[in-house]
N, C-alpha and C positions, 0 to 999 in steps of 0.2 A: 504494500500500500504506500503509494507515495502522496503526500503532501506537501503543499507549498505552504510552508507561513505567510511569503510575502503575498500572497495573494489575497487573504483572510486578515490577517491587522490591519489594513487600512480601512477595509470596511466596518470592522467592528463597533466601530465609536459610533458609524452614521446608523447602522442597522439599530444598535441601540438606543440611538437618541429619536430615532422614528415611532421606533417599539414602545417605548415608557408610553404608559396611559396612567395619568395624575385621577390621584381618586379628590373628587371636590372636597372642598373644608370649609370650613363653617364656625364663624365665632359664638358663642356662647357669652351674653351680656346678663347683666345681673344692673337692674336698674333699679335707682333710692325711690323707698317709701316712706309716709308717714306715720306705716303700724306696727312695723317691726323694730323693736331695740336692736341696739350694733351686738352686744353677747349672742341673739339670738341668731343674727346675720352671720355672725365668724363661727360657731357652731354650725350652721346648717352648711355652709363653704368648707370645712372641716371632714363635714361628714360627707357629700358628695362628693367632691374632689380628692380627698385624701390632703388636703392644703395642711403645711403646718400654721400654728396659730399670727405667726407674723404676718404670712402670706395672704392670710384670709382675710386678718387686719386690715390690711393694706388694702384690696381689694373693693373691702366694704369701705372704706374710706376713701378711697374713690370716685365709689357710686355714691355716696350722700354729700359730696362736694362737687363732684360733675354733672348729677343726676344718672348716670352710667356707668359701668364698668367691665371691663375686656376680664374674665375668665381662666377662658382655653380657647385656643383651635382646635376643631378636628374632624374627621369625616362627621359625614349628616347623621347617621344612625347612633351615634356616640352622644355627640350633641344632642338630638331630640330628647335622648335619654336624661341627660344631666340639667337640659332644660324642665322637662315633666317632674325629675326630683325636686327642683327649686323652687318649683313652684309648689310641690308636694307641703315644702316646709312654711309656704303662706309668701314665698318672696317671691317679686317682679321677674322674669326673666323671657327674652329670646332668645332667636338664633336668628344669624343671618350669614348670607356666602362673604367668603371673606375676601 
């Protein structure tokens, strides 16, 4: 069996870069209200996300000084998910493509 390398490396890069098929992404927004305390906010960020408690902090603080706040990225099935728990927990939340 003979093969040529040079034949095959040059194309590999195009064949691959034709090939990749990007899966869509989708931010996940956590928007400020006025019935949920911040404890209850960093808790529920906590418990969805796995966030540690700085990060949730932060987060929530965010969204009660922007009215908004950026989450995650990530495919759409992931997102919808982590949106419907947010909301699970009584808080604001979409998704939208990113």
């Amino acid at each position: 069996m003979n093969v040529s390398l040079a034949d095959s490396s040059p194309k590999t890069a195009a064949v691959i870069e034709r090939q990749t098929t990007y899966i869509p992404r989708y931010k996940v927004l956590l928007h400020n209200d006025d019935v949920n305390t911040p404890e209850h906010v960093v808790k529920a960020l906590m418990r969805v996300f796995k966030f540690g408690e700085e990060e949730a902090a932060r987060i929530m603080l965010e969204a009660h000084q922007n009215g908004v706040a950026l989450c995650v990225v990530e495919p759409l099935e992931q997102a919808e998910l982590h949106r419907d728990q947010l909301i699970s927990f009584s808080l604001t939340a979409t998704i939208e493509p990113e």
